[in-house]
N, C-alpha and C positions, 0 to 999 in steps of 0.2 A: 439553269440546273441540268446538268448529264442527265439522260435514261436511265443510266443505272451506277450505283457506287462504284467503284473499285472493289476493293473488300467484303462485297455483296456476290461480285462478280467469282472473283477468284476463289469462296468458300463455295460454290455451285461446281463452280469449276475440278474442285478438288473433291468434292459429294461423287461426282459425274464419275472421277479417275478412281474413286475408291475402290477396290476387290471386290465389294456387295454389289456395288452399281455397273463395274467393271469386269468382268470374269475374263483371266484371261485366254487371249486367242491365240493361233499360230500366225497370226501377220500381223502389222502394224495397222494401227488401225487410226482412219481420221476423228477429230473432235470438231464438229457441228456446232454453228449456233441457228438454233431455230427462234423469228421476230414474229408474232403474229399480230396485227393490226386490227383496229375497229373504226367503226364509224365510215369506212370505205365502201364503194360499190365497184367492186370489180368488172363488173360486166358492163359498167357506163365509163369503163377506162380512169377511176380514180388513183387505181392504184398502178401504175408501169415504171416497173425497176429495171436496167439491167445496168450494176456500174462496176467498174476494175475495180479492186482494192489491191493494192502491193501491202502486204503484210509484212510489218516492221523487221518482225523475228522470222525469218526463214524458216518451214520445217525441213522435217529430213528427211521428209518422202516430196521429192520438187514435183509440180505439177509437168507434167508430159507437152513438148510445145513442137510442131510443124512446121515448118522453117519454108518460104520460095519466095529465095529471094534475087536478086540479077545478080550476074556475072560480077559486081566491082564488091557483091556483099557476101559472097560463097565464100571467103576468107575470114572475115570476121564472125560470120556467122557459125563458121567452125568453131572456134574458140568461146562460143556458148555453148557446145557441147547441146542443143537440142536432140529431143527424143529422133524426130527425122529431119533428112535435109532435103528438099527434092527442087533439080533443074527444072526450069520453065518445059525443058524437052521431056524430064522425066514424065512429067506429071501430065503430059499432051498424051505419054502412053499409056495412062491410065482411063482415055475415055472408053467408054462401054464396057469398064471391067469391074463389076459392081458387087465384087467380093473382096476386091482389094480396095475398092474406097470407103465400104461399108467399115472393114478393118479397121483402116487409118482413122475412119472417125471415130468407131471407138475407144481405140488406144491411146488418145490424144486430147485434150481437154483445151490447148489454144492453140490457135492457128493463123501465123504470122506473113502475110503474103505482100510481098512486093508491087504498088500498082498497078506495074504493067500488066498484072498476070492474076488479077483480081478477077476477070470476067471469064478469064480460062475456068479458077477453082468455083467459082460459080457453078459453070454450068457440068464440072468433073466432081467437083467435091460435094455442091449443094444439095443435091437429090440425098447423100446420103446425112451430112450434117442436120442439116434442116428437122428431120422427127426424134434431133437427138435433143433439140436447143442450143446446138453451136453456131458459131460464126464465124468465119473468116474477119480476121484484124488486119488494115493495114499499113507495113513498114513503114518508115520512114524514107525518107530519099536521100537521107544520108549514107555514107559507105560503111562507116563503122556501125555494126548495130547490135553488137557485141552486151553494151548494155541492156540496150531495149531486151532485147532477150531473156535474158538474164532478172531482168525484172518480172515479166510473165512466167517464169520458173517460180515464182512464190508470189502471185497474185491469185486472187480468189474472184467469185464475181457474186454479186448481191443482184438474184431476179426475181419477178414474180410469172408466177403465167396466172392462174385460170381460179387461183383461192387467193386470200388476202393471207398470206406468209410467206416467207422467205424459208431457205434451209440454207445457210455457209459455210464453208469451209473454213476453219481457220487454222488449223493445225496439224499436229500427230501426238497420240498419248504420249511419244517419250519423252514431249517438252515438259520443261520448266510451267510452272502453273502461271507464275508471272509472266514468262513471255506470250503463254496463251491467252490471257488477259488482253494484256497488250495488242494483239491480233483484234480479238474480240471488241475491243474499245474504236480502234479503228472499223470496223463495220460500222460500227453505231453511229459513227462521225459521220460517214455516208449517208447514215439516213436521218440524222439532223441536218447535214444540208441540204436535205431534198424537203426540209418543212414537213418531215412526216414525227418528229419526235412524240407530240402530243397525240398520233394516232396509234403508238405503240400500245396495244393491249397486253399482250405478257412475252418474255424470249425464256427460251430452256438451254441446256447445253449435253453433248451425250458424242458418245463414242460411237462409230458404226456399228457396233450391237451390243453395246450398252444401254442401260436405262435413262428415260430424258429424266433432266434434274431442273425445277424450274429456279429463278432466278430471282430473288424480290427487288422488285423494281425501288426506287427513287435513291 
């Protein structure tokens, strides 16, 4: 049996978008699904999340992605149109300059790096990624990655730190409630294959400054 209905789902979902629970704002704003858990002990390492979700329905705010990747992928990777692109040389002249890495890691939510140049962003990028909760991901060694990209342009990530909940991205208010759904459903799928279904205590769903709405489970 799913966590949660369908139809249970999307009537939370559209509570969450209504004018009372929703007021609106001058930006787009993302739709959250908040999972809270029980029966876990966080501090004995019961509960560690962190996994991609590719979210079926695109929004239309794409998530911001980092791009360094080698010389045979500077092509392809153009044509993902990423937030930034940067040469192995760029990104060398970034060490010790720690208002423009500080930058980059905020404005940037993945970060797609090429092998070889994995140990460079490490010791350039990590100091400032690291108290954000990011990570360096990395590429493939294939030439085209054109895809891959393109797929973390509307991936989300399901983690926990230091409390038994999760908070997710799954969308943007101007979707469709079905396809927000849809999104939503896929989280959940994630955390039924991690054998945590049965430890879901309640999820909510809410606007970035909206009111959480919660969801009746089964």
């Amino acid at each position: 049996m799913p966590i949660v209905d369908r139809n249970n789902l999307e009537a939370s979902l559209k509570l969450a978008l209504s004018p009372e629970n929703n007021p609106k704002r001058n930006f787009l704003q993302s739709v959250e699904l908040i999972i809270t858990f029980k029966e876990v002990d966080v501090k004995k390492g019961e509960l560690k999340l962190r996994e991609i979700v590719v979210l079926p329905k695109p929004p239309s705010k794409s998530k911001k992605v980092l791009v360094v990747p080698t010389i045979q992928q500077l092509e392809y990777a153009k044509k993902a149109e990423p937030n930034v692109i940067l040469t192995k040389e760029e990104l060398q002249k970034l060490q010790g300059n720690k208002r423009a890495t500080k930058k980059l890691a905020r404005q940037n939510d993945w970060f797609l790096i090429a092998p070889d140049s994995m140990s460079l962003v490490g010791r350039i990028l990590g100091p400032a990624l690291g108290p954000r909760g990011k990570f360096p991901t990395p590429l493939p060694n294939t030439a085209d990655i054109t895809e891959y990209i393109l797929r973390f342009k509307r991936s989300t990530i399901v983690k926990t730190k230091d409390q038994p909940q999760t908070q997710v991205f799954i969308g943007t208010e101007d979707q469709q409630i079905g396809d927000l759904a849809e999104n939503a459903l896929s989280v959940l799928n994630t955390i039924e294959t991690k054998g945590l279904a049965q430890k879901v205590r309640n999820i909510y769903v809410k606007t970035t400054m909206g009111k959480v709405v919660k969801v009746e489970l089964g």
